[in-house]
C-alpha positions, 0 to 999 in steps of 0.5 A, a space after each residue: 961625142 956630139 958633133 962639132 956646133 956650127 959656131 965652134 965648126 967655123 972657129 975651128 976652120 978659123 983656128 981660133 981656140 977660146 980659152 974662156 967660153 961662156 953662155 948665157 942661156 942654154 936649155 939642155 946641155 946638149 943644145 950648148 953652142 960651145 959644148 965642144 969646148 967644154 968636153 975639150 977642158 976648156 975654161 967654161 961658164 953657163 948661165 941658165 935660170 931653170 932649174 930643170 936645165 940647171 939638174 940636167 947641166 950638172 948631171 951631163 957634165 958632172 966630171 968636167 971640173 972646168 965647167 962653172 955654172 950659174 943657175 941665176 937669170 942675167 938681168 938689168 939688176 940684181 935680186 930676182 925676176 919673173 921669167 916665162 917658160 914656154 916650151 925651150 924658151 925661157 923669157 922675163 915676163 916683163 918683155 912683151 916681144 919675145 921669139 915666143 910672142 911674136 913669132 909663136 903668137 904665144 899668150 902669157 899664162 900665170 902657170 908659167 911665170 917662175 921667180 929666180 934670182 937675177 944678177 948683172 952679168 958683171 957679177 959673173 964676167 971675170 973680164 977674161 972671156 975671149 967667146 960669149 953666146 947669148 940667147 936670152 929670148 930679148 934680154 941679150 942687151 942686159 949682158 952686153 951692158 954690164 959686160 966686162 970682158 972684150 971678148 974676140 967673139 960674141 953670137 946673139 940671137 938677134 932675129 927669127 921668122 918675124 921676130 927682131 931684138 928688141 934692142 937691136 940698135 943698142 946692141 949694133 951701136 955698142 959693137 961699132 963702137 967697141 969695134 966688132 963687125 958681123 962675121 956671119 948670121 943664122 936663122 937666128 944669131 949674128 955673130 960678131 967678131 973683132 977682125 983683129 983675131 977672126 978675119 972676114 974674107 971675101 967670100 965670107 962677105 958676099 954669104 952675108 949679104 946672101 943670107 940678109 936678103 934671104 932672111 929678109 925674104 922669110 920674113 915677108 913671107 912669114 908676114 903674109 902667112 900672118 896676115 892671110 890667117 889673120 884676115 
């Protein structure tokens, strides 16, 4: 059995179990951020595009039948999209400021665009997810717009390297306003919480701030690489 994900590690040092889970873009089924949960029987939704993904997910968790998957992109709109596949990342071509071109440096290539069909999340959110992961490569807003559910938790990959969200400031203006705060941050991800459930402490808060200034740190240090290189 896959050791516990970090995500589901500290929920459970929380005592916080979902009785909904749900990801949107997951690559190989062992790379779930709430693979933990699907394995314990917990209701579970996966969103993922790419067929060979979507092949590996079935054949990997065949006999759990409280896994629903959905092997669609999460999109503005409903009907198909162009998406790039790049190595693990998977991304809407129409993005010019995905992980993969800004931090990689990556050039698009015709032989790597795919057409899938897309939907708006709200097609796919039953309204009862209480744990949502989000890692969409930059469209992460597009789930949150069309989100129905209110879910106690919510990790986005909002960062990287040099890398920023490209809508960052919609996504941090929706939580003030649905009232959700930073529970932590990864290399990657910040994870949202409604305080209601998951109680920040003060240590909790004082990591934060730790882990801000050393992000910010990478990033001016991956900056001056790119620059010197670039010189």
């Amino acid at each position: 059995m896959k050791r516990l994900t970090k995500l589901c590690d500290k929920l459970s040092r929380k005592g916080f179990i979902p009785e909904h889970a749900a990801e949107v873009g997951v690559y190989h089924p062992e790379t779930s951020n709430i693979y933990n949960y699907i394995i314990q029987g917990i209701k579970c939704t996966l969103v993922e595009p790419d067929q060979k993904s979507v092949e590996l997910i079935k054949n990997h968790f065949s006999d759990f039948p409280n896994l629903n998957l959905y092997p669609v992109a999460v999109y503005d709109y409903n009907g198909e999209i162009s998406l790039v596949q790049r190595l693990a990342s998977t991304f809407v071509s129409e993005l010019t400021n995905s992980p993969a071109i800004i931090n990689d440096g990556y050039k698009m290539q015709e032989s790597d665009k795919f057409v899938v069909e897309c939907k708006t999340f709200d097609q796919i959110d039953d309204g009862s997810i209480d744990l949502l992961s989000l890692d969409v490569e930059g469209s992460e807003w597009y789930v949150i717009k069309h989100m129905v559910s209110r879910p106690k938790v919510i990790s986005i990959e909002t960062h990287g390297a040099i890398y920023v969200n490209p809508f960052l400031n919609k996504i941090l203006e929706w939580m003030k306003k649905n009232d959700y705060a930073i529970w932590y941050k990864t290399d990657s991800d910040t994870v949202f919480v409604k305080t209601d459930y998951i109680s920040i402490n003060t240590f909790e808060r004082i990591s934060l701030n730790v882990k801000n200034c050393n992000l910010l740190f990478k990033k001016m240090r991956k900056k001056l690489k790119r620059d010197v290189l670039q010189s």
